[in-house]
C-alpha atoms as a printed R data frame, in Angstrom:
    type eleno elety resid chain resno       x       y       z
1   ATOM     1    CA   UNK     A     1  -1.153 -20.654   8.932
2   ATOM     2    CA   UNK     A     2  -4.325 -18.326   8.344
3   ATOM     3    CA   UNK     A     3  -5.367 -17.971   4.713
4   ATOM     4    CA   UNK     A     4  -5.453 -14.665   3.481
5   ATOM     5    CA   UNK     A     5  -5.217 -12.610   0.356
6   ATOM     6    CA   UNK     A     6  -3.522  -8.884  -0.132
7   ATOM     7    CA   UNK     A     7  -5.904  -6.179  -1.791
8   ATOM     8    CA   UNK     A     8  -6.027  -2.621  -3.022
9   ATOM     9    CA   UNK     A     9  -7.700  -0.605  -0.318
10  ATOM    10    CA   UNK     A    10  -8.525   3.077   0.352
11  ATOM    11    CA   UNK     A    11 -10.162   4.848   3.185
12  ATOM    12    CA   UNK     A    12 -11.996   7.643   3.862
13  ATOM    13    CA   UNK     A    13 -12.179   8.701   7.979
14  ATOM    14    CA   UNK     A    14 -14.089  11.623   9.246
15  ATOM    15    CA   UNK     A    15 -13.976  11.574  13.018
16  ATOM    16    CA   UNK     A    16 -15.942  13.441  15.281
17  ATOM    17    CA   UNK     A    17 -15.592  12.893  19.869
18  ATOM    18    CA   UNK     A    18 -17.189   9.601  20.532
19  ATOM    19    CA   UNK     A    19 -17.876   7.175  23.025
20  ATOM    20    CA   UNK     A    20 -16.007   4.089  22.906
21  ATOM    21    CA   UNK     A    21 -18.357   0.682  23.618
22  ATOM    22    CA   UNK     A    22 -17.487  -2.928  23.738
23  ATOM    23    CA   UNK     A    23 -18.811  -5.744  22.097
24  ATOM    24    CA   UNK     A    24 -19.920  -9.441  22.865
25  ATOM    25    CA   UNK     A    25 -19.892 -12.298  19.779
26  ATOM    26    CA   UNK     A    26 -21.206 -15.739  20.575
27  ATOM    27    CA   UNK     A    27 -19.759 -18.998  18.928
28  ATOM    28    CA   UNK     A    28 -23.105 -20.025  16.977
29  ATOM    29    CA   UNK     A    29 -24.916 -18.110  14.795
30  ATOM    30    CA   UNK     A    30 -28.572 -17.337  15.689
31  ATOM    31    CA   UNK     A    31 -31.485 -17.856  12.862
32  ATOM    32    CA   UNK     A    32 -31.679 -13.787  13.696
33  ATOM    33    CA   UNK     A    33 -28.048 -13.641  12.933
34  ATOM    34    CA   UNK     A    34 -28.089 -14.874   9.885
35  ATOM    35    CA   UNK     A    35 -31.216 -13.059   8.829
36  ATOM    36    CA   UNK     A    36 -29.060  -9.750   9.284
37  ATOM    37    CA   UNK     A    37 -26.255 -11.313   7.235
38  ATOM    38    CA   UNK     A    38 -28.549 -11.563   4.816
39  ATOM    39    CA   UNK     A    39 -29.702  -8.354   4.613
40  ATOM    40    CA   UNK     A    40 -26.642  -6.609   4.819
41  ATOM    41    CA   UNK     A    41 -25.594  -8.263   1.845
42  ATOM    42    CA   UNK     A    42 -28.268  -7.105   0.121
43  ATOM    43    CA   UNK     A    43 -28.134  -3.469   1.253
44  ATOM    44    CA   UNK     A    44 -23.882  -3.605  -0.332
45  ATOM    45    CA   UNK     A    45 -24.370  -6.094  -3.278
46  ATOM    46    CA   UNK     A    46 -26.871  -3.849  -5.374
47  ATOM    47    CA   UNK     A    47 -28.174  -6.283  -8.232
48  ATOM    48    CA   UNK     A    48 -25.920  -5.645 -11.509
49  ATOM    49    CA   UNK     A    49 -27.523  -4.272 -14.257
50  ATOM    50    CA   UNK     A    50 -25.262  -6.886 -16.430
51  ATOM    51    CA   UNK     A    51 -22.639  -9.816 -15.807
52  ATOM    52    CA   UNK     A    52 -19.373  -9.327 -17.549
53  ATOM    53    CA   UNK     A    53 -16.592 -11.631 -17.695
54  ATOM    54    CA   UNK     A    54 -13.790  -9.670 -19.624
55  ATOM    55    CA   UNK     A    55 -10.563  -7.843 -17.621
56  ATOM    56    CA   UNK     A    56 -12.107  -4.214 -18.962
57  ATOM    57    CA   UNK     A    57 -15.410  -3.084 -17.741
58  ATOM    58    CA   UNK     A    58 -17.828  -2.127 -20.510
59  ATOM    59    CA   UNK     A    59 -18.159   1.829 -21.146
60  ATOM    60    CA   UNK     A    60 -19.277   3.753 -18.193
61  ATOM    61    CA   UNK     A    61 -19.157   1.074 -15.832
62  ATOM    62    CA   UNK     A    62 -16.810   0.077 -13.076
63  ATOM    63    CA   UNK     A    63 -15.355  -3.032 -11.647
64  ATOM    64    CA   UNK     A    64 -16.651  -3.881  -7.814
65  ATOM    65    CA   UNK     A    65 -16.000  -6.266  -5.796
66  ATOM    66    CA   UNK     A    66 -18.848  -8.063  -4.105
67  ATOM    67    CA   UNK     A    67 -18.998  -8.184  -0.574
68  ATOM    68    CA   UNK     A    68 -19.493 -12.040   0.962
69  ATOM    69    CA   UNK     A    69 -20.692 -13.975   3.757
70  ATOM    70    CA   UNK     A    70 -17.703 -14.702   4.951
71  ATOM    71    CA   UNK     A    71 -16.180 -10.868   5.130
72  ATOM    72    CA   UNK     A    72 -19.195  -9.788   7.212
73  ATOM    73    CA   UNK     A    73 -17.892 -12.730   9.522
74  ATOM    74    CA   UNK     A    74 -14.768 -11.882   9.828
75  ATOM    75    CA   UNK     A    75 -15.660  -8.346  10.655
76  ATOM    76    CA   UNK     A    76 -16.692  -7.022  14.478
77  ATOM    77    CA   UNK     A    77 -19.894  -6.193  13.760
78  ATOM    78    CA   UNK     A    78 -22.293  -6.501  10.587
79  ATOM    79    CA   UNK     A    79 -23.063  -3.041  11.134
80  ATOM    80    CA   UNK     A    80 -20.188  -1.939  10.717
81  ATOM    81    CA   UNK     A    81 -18.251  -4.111   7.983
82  ATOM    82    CA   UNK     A    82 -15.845  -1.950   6.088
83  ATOM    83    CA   UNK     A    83 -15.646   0.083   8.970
84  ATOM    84    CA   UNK     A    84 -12.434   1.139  10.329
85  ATOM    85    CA   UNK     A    85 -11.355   2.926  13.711
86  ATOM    86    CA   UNK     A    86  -9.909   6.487  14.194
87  ATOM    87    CA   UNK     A    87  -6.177   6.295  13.444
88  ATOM    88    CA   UNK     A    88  -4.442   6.277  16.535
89  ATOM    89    CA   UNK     A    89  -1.376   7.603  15.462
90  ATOM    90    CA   UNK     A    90  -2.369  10.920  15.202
91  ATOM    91    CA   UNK     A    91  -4.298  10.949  18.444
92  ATOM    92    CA   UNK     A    92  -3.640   9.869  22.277
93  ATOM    93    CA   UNK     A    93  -6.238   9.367  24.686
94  ATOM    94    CA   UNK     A    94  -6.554   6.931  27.688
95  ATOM    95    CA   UNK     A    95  -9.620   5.154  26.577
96  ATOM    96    CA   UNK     A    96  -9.389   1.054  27.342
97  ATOM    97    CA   UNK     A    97 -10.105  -1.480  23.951
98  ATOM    98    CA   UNK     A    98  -9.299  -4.464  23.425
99  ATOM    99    CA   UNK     A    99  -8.351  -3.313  20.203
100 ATOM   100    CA   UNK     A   100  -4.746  -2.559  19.939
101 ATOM   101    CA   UNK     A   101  -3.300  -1.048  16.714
102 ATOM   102    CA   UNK     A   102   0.671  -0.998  16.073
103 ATOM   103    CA   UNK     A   103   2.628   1.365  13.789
104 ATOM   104    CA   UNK     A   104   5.916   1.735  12.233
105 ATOM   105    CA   UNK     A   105   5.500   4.748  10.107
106 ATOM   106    CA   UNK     A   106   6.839   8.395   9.276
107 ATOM   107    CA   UNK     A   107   5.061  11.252   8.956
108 ATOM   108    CA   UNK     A   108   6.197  14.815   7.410
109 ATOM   109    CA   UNK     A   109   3.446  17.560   9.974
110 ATOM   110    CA   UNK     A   110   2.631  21.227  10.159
111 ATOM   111    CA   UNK     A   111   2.662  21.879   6.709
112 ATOM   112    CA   UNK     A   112   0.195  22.470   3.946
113 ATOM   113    CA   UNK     A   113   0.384  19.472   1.467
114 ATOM   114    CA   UNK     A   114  -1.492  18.969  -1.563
115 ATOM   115    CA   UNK     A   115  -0.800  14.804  -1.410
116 ATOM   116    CA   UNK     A   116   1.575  12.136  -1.140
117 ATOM   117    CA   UNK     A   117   3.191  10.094  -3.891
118 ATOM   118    CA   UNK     A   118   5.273   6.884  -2.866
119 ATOM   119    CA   UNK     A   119   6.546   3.337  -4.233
120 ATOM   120    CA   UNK     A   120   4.932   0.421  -1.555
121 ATOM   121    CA   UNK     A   121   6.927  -3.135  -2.071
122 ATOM   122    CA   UNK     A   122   3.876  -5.793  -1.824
123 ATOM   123    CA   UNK     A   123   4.895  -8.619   0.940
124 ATOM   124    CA   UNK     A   124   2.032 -10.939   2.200
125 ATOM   125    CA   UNK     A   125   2.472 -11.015   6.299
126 ATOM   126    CA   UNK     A   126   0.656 -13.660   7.951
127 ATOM   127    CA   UNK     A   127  -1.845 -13.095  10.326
128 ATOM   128    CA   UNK     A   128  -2.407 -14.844  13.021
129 ATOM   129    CA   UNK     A   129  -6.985 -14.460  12.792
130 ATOM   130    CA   UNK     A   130  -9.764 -13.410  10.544
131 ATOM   131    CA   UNK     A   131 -10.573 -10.733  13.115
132 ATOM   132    CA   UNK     A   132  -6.647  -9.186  12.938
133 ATOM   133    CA   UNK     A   133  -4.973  -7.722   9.733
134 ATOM   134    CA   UNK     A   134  -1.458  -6.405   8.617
135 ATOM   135    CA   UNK     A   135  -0.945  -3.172   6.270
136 ATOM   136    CA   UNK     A   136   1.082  -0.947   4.301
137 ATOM   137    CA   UNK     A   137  -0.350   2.274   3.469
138 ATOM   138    CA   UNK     A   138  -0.461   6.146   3.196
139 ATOM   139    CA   UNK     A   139  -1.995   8.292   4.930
140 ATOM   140    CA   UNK     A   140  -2.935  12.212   4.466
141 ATOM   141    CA   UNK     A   141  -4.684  13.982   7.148
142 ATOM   142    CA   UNK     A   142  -5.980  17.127   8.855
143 ATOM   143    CA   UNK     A   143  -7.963  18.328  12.051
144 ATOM   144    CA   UNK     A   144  -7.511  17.110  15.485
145 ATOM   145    CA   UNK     A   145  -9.120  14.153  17.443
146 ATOM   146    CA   UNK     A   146 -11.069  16.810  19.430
147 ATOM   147    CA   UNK     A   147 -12.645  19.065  16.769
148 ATOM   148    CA   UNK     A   148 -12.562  16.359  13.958
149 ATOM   149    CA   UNK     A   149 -10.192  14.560  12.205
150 ATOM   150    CA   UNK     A   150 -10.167  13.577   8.662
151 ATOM   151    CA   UNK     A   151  -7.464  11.687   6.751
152 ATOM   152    CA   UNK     A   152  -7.951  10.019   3.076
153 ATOM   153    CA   UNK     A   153  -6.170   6.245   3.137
154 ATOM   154    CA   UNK     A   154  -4.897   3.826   0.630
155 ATOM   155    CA   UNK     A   155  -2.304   1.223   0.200
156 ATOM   156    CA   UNK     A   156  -2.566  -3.005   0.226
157 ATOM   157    CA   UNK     A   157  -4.108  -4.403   3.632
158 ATOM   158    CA   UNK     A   158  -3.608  -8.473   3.940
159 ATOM   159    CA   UNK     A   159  -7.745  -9.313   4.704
160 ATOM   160    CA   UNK     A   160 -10.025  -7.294   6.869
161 ATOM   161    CA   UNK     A   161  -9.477  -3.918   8.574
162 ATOM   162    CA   UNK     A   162 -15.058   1.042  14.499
163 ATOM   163    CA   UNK     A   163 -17.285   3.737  13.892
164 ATOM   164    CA   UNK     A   164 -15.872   6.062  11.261
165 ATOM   165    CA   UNK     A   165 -14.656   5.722   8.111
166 ATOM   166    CA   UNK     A   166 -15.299   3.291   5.678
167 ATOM   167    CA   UNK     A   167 -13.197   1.535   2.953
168 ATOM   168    CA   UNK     A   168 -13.796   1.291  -1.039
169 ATOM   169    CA   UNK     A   169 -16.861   1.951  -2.654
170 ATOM   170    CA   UNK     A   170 -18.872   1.731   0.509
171 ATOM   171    CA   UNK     A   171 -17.153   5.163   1.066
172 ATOM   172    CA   UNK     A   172 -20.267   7.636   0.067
173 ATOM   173    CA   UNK     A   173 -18.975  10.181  -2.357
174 ATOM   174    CA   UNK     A   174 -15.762   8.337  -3.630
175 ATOM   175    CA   UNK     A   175 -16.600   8.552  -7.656
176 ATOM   176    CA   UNK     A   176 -14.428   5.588  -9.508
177 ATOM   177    CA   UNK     A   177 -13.796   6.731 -12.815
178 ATOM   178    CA   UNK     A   178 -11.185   3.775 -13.745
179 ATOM   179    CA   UNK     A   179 -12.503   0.608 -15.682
180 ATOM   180    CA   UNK     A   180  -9.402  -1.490 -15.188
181 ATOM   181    CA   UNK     A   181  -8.702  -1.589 -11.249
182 ATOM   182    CA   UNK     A   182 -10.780  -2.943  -8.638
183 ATOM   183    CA   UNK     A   183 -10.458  -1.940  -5.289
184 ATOM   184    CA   UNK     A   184 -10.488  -4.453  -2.961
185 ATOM   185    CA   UNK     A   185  -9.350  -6.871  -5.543
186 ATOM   186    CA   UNK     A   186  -6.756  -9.396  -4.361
187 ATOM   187    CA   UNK     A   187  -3.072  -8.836  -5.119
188 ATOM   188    CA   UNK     A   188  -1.655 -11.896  -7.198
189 ATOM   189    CA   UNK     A   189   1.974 -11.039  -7.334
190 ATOM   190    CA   UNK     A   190   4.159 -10.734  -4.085
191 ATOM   191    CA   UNK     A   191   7.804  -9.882  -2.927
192 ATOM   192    CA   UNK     A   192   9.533 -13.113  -1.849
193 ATOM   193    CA   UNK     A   193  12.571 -13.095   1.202
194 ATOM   194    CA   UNK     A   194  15.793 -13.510  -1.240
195 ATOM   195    CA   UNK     A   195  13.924 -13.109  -4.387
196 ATOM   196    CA   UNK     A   196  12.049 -11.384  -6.510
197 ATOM   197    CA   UNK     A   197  10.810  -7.960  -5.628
198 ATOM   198    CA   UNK     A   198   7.382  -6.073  -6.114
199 ATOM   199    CA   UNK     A   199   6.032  -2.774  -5.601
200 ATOM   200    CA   UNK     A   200   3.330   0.171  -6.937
201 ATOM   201    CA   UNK     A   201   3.289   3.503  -7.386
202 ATOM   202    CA   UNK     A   202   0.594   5.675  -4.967
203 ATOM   203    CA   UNK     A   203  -0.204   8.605  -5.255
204 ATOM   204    CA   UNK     A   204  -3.347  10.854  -3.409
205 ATOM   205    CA   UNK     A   205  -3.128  14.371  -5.196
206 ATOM   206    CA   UNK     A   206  -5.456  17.420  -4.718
207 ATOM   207    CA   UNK     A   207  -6.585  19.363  -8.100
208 ATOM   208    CA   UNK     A   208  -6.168  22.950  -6.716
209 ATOM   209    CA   UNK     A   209  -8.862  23.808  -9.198
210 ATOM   210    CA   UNK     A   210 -11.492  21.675  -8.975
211 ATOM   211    CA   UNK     A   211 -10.852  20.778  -5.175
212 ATOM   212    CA   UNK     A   212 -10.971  16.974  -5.771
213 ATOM   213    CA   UNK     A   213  -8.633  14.748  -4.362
214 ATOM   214    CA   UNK     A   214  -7.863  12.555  -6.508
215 ATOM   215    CA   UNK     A   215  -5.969   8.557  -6.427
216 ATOM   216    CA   UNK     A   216  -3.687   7.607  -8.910
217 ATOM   217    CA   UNK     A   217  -2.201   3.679  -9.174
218 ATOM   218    CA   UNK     A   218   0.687   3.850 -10.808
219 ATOM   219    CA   UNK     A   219   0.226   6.396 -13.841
220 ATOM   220    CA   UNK     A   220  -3.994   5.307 -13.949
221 ATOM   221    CA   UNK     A   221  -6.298   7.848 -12.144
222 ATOM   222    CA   UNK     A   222  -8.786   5.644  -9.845
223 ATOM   223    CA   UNK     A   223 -11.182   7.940  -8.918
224 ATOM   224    CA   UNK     A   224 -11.574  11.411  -6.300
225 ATOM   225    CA   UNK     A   225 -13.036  12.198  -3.303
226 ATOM   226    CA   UNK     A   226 -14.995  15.835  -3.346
227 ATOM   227    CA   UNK     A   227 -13.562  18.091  -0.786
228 ATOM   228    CA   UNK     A   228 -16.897  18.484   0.575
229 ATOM   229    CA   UNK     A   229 -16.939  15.090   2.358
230 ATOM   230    CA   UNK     A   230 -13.727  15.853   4.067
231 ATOM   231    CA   UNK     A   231 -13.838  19.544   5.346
232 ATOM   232    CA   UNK     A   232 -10.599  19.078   7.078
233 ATOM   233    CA   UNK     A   233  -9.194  18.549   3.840
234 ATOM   234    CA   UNK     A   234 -11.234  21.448   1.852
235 ATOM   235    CA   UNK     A   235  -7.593  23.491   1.224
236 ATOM   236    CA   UNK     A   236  -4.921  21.158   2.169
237 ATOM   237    CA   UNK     A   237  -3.554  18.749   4.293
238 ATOM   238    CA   UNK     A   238  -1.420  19.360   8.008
239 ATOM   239    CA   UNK     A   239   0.526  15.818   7.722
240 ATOM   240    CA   UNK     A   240   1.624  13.048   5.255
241 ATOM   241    CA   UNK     A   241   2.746   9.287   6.718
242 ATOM   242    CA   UNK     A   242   3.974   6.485   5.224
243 ATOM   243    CA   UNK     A   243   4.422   2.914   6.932
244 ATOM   244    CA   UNK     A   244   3.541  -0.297   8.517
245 ATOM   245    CA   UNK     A   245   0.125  -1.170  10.636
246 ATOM   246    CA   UNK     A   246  -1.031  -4.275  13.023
247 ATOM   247    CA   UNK     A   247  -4.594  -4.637  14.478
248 ATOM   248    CA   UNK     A   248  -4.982  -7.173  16.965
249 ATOM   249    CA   UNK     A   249  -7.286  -8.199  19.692
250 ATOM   250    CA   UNK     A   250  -5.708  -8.091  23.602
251 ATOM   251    CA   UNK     A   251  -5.724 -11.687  24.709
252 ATOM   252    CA   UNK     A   252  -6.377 -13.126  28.146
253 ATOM   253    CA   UNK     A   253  -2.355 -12.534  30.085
254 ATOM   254    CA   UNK     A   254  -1.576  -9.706  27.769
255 ATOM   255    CA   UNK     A   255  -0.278 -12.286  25.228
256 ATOM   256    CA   UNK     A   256   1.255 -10.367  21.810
257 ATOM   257    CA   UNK     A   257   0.088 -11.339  18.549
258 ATOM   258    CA   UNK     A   258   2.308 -13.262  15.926
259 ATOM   259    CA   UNK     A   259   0.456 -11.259  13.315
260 ATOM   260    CA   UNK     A   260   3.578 -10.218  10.729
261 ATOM   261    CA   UNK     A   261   3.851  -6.146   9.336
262 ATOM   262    CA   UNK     A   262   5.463  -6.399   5.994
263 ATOM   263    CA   UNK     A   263   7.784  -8.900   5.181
264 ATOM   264    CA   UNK     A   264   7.518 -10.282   8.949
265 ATOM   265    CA   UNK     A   265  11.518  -9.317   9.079
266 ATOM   266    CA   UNK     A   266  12.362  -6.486  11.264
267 ATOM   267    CA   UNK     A   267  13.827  -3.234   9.378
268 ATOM   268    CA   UNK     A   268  17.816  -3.852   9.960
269 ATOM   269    CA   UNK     A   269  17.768  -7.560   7.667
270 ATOM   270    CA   UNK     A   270  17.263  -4.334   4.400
271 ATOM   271    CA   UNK     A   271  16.555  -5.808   0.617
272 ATOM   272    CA   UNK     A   272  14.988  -8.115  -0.230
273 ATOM   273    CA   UNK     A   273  14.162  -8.899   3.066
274 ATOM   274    CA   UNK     A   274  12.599  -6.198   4.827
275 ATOM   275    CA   UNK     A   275   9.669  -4.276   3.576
276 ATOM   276    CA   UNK     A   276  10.119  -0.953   1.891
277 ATOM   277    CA   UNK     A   277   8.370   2.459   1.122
278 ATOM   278    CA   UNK     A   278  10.494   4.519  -1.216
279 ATOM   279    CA   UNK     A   279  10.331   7.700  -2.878
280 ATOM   280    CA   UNK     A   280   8.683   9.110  -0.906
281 ATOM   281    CA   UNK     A   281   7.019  12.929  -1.440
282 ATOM   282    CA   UNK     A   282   4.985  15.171  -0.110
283 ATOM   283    CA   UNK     A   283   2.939  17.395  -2.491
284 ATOM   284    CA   UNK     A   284   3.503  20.863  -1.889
285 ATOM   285    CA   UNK     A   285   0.264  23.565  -2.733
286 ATOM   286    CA   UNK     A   286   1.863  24.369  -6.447
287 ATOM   287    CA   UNK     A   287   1.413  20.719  -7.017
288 ATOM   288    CA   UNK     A   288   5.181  19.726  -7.265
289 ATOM   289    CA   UNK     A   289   6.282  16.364  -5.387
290 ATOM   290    CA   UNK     A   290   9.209  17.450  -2.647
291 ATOM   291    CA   UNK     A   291  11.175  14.287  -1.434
292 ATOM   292    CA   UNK     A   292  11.891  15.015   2.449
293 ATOM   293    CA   UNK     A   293  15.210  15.413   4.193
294 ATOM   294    CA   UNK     A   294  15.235  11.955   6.190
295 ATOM   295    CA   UNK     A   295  15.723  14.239   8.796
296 ATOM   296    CA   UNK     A   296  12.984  15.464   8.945
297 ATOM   297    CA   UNK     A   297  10.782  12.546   9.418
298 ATOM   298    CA   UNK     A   298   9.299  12.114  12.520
299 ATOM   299    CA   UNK     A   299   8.715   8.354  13.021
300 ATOM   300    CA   UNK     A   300   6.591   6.642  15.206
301 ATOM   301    CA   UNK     A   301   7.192   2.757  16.456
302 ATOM   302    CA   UNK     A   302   4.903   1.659  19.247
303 ATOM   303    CA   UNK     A   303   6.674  -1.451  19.739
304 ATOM   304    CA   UNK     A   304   9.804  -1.423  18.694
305 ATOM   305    CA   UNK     A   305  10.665  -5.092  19.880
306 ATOM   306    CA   UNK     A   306   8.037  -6.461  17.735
307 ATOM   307    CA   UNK     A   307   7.932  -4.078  14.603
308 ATOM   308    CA   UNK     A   308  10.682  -1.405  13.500
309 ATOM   309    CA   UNK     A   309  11.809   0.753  11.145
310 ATOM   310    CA   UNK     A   310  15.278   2.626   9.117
311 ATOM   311    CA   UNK     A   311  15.149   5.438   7.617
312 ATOM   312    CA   UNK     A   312  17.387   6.057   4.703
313 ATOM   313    CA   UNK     A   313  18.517   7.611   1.346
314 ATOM   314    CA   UNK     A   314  20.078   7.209  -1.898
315 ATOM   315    CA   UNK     A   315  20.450   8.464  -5.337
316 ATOM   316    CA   UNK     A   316  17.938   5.772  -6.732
317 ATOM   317    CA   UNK     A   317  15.492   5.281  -4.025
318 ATOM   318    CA   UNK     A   318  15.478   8.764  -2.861
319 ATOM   319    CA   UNK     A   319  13.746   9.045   0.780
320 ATOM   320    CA   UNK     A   320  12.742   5.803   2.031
321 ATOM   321    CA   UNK     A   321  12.027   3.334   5.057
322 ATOM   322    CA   UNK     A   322  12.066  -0.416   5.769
323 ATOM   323    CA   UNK     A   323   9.682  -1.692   8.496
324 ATOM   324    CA   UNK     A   324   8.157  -4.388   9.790
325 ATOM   325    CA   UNK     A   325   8.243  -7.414  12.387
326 ATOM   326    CA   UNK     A   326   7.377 -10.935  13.475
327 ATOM   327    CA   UNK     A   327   5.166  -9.736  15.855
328 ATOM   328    CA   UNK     A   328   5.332 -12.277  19.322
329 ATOM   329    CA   UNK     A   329   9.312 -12.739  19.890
330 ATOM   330    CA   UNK     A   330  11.640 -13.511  22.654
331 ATOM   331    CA   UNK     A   331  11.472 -10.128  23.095
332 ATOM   332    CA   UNK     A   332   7.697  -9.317  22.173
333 ATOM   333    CA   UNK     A   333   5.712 -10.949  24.445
């Protein structure tokens, strides 16, 4: 079984029409190769201007987590480590990569939101290479893959997630104003099948006055993005989504991954054993959270014999889904 850990992410993506390229690794790394490892990791791990070694960051400082040799391995390219693709579930076109991405997700669209708000259980899938990942996330978007699409990102990611967007605080113009939480920070407590149950509280909320959008964890503002790195997103957002995403690389036969979404137990098996997003909301333009008719979820499931998801409601809960999936089945192949 792959080792992996489960961290805090978020994601800025600003898309623009691009031209999709393929490329080559080799098994042994070069004496070049490792030269550029080496300067990458200077470029992202700026020298500290003082060591700390307490759970609060001193006044006017931040906690970051420093990038490694080993997570500009894992990623495609060291160009472009922290790097994600366009999400392809608001967007169809017929281009050929051997990256595929899964979904099991809901999305509220045509509107004009001002955020989302949402309760994410924490599993930890397994996944199958260092070059794959699993995720649970929001997402809040506007534009269109033609004319530019931008959509602000967070949620917990199990290890690594081509050219746009970028994740944590090697997004420029995120400001982190939060000395507690570190994003990108490994997750240390996680729901078990049968047992005990965890989740967090995530919300992405525009101030109508100052423009900012800003993410909250739990009740503790993180930090904002400036509407003026995400023009899409300058008066409000088009859709909200909630749910489940797989990356994997197409393998020789057409082979499907047994990378795991969520719990790695599809929707139907409910509590305790499925994964769950509840509560979910929408935030409407004078700020107040609106929980959506179930109804009126559109979902989207690429796969459905590999990764699913229910759609429900209740009194406690209020709007929710389960999702997930094994991945490679009997019936996923």
């Amino acid at each position: 079984m792959m080792l992996h850990q489960i961290v805090i992410f978020l994601l800025l993506c600003v898309t623009v029409p691009f031209v999709v390229g393929t490329l080559a690794g080799k098994s042994t790394l070069s004496d070049r190769y490792e030269q550029k490892i080496e300067i990458r990791l200077k470029q992202l791990n700026k020298p500290a201007v003082k060591s700390v070694h307490v759970c609060e960051c001193p006044e006017n400082t931040i906690p970051i987590r420093r990038t490694t040799r080993d997570d500009l391995l894992r990623s495609d390219s060291i160009e472009n480590y922290g790097r994600k693709s366009p999400p392809t579930i608001f967007h169809h076109d017929g281009a050929q990569t051997q990256e595929v991405h899964e979904h099991a997700c809901v999305q509220v669209d045509h509107g004009r939101f001002h955020g989302s708000k949402s309760r994410i259980s924490i599993w930890k899938p397994n996944v199958l290479t260092t070059r794959e990942f699993s995720l649970a996330q929001t997402w809040v978007v506007n534009g269109e893959r033609v004319t530019g699409l931008n959509t602000l990102e967070s949620g917990w990611q199990s290890d690594t997630y081509g050219e746009t967007g970028c994740y944590n605080l090697d997004c420029p113009g995120f400001v982190q104003v939060n000395r507690d939480i570190s994003l990108g920070a490994a997750l240390n407590t996680f729901s078990t099948y049968n047992g005990d149950q965890y989740d967090f509280e995530l919300t992405i909320q525009k101030d109508p006055y100052t423009g900012l959008w800003w993410l909250i964890f739990e009740t503790q503002l993180v930090g904002y993005w400036p509407s003026s790195i995400v023009p899409k997103l300058a008066h409000s957002a088009r859709k909200i989504a909630w749910g489940g995403e797989i990356v994997y690389y197409a393998r020789g036969g057409g082979t499907h991954t047994h990378t795991q979404m969520g719990s790695g137990h599809f929707a139907e098996n409910g509590f305790k054993k499925a994964a769950y997003i509840n509560n979910l909301k929408f935030i409407n333009t004078y700020n107040n959270p609106i929980s959506p008719f179930p109804q009126s979820l559109e979902a989207t499931v690429t796969r459905p014999e590999c990764y699913n998801l229910r759609i429900g409601s209740s009194q406690r809960w209020g709007t929710y889904i389960f999702y997930g999936g094994p991945g490679r089945n009997p019936q996923c192949l």
